[in-house]
C-alpha positions as CSV (number, residue, x, y, z in Angstrom):
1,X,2.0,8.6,18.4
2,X,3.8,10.5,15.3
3,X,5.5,9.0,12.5
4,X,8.9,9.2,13.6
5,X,8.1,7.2,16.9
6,X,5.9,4.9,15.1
7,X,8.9,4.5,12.1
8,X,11.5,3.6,14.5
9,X,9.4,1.0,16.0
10,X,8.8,-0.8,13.0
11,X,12.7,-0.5,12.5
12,X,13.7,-2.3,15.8
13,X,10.8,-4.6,15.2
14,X,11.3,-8.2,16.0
15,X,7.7,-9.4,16.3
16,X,8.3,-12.6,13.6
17,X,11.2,-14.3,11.8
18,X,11.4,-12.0,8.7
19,X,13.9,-9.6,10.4
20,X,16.1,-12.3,10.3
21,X,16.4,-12.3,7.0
22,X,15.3,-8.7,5.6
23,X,18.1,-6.1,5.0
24,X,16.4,-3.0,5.3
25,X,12.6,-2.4,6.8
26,X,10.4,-0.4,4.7
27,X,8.0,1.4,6.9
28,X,6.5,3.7,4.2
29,X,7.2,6.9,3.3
30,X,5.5,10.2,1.7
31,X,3.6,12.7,3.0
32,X,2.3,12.0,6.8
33,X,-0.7,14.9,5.9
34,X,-1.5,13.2,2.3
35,X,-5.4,12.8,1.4
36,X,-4.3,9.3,-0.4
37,X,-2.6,6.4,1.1
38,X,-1.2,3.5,-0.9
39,X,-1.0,0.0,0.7
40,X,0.9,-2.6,-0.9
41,X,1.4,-6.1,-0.1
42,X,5.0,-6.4,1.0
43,X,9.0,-5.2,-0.3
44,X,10.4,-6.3,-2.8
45,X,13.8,-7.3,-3.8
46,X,14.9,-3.7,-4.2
47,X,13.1,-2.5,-1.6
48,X,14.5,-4.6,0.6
49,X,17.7,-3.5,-0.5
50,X,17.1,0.4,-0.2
51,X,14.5,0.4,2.6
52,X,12.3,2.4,0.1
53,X,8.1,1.2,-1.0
54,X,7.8,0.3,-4.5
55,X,11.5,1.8,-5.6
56,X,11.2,-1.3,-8.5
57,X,9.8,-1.9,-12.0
58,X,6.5,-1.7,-10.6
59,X,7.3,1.6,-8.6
60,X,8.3,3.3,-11.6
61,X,5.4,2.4,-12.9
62,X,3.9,3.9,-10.0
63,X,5.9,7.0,-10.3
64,X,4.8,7.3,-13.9
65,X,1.0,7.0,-13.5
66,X,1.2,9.8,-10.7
67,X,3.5,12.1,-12.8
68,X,0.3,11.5,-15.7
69,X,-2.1,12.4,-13.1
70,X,0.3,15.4,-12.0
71,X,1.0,14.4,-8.3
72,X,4.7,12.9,-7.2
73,X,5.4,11.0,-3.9
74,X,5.3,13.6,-2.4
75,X,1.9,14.3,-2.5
76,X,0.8,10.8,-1.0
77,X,1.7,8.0,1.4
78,X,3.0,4.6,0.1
79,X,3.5,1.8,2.6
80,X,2.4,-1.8,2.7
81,X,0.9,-4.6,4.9
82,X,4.0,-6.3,5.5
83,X,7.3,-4.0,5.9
84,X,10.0,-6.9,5.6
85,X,10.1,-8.6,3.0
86,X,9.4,-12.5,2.6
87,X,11.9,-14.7,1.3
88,X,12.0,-15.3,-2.3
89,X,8.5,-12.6,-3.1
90,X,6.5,-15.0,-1.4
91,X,3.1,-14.4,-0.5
92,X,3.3,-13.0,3.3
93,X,2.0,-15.6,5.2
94,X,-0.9,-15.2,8.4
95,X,1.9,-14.8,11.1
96,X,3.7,-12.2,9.3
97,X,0.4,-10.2,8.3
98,X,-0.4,-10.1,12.1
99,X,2.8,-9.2,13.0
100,X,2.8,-6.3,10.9
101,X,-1.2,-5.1,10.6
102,X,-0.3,-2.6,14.1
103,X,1.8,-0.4,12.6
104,X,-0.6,-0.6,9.4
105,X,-3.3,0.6,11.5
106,X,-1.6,2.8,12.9
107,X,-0.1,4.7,10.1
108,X,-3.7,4.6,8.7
109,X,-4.9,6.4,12.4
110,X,-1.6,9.2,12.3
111,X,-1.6,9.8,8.1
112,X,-5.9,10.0,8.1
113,X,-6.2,10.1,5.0
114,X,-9.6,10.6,2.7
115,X,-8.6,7.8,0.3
116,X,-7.2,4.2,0.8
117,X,-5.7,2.7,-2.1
118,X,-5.1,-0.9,-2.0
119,X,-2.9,-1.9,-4.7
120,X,-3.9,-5.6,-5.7
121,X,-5.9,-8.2,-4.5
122,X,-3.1,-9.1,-1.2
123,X,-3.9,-5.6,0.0
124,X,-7.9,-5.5,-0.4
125,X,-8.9,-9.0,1.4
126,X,-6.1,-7.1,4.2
127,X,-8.3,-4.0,4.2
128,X,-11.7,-6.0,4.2
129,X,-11.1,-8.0,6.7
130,X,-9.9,-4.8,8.8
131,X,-12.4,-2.6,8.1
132,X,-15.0,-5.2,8.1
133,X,-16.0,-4.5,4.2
134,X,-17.2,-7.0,1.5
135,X,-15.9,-5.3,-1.6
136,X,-15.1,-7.6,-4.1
137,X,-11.9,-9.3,-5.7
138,X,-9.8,-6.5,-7.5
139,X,-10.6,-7.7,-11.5
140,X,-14.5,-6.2,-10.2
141,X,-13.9,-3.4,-7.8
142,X,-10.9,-1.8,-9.0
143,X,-11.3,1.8,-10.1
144,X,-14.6,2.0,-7.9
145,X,-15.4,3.8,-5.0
146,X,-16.4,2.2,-1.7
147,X,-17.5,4.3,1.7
148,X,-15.9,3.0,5.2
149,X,-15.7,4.5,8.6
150,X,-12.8,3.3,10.6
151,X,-11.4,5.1,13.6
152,X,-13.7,7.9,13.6
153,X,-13.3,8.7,9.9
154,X,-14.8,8.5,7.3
155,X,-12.7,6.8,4.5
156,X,-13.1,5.9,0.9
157,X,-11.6,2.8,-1.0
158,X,-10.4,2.8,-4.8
159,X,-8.7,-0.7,-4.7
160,X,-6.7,-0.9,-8.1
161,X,-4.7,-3.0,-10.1
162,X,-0.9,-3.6,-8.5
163,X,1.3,-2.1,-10.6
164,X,3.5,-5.5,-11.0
165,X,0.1,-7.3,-12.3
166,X,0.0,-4.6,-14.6
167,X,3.7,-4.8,-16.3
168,X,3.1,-8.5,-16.6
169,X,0.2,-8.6,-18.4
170,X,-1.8,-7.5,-21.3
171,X,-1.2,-4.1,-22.8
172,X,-4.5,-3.4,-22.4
173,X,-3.8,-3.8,-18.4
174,X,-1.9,-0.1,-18.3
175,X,-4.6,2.1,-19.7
176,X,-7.1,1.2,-17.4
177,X,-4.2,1.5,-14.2
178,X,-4.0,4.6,-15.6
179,X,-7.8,5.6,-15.7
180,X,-8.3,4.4,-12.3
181,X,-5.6,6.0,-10.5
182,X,-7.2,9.5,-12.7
183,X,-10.4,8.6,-10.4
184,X,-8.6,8.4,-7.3
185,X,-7.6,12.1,-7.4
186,X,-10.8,12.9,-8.5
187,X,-12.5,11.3,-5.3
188,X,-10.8,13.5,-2.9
């Protein structure tokens, strides 16, 4: 399957209730060759509205870091586990995840990249449990490097802060965002 096919599935998708109430789906977007592949936990408010991962504060945050590190969009793929988002920024909830976690997979099998970057602590437990890996909550493993092997290849995992946890915490938080996504680009 290529992108494009796989993209207007998730568009028509109907598979639980959230298309009821999304305005746009938000497949993901970037480069469908990229060595790094952002996963998120779900839209937002104004990705909802443009059909666009991590377009908000926390994307230009996002957008900032890589600029820092000198990469763009461009250079990467950005999705996330769920591609509607929940009502009021809830926490997706088990029926949605499953609803979704195909066309996760499946952007993971068709983008193959070197390094997975899950962005927060929604997006790791996703990943472990799919991948079958025991790496820790994000405040221990984030900015570290962990080996999988998941349809044939062999795949690391640099979990890191989510940029939204970053803007609403400490000052301190950004620096070390900052450092870790430096180590990402290192890894490859």
């Amino acid at each position: 399957m290529d992108i494009k096919t796989l993209n207007n599935q998730i568009t028509n998708c109907k598979k639980c209730h959230l298309w009821t109430t999304r305005k746009h789906v938000v497949p993901g977007e970037g480069n469908v060759n990229a060595d790094v592949m952002f996963i998120g936990e779900a839209p937002g408010k104004i990705e909802d509205e443009t059909g666009r991962p991590f377009v908000g504060r926390a994307g230009k945050l996002l957008d900032d870091t890589f600029k820092k590190v000198g990469i763009t969009r461009q250079d990467v793929f950005i999705t996330s586990i769920l591609k509607c988002r929940p009502p009021n920024n809830r926490n997706p909830r088990k029926d949605e995840v499953e609803a979704c976690t195909p066309y996760t997979l499946e952007q993971i099998k068709i983008i193959s990249p070197k390094v997975i970057v899950p962005l927060g602590n929604v997006a790791l437990k996703w990943l472990n449990k799919m991948f079958g890996l025991n790496i820790g909550p994000i405040t221990k493993s984030h900015g570290k490097c962990y080996n999988a092997k998941q349809f044939g290849m062999k795949i690391k995992i640099m979990p890191i802060y989510h940029p939204a946890y970053v803007l609403r915490g400490l000052p301190s938080r950004r620096p070390v965002f900052e450092s870790d996504m430096q180590k990402i680009f290192l890894n490859i």
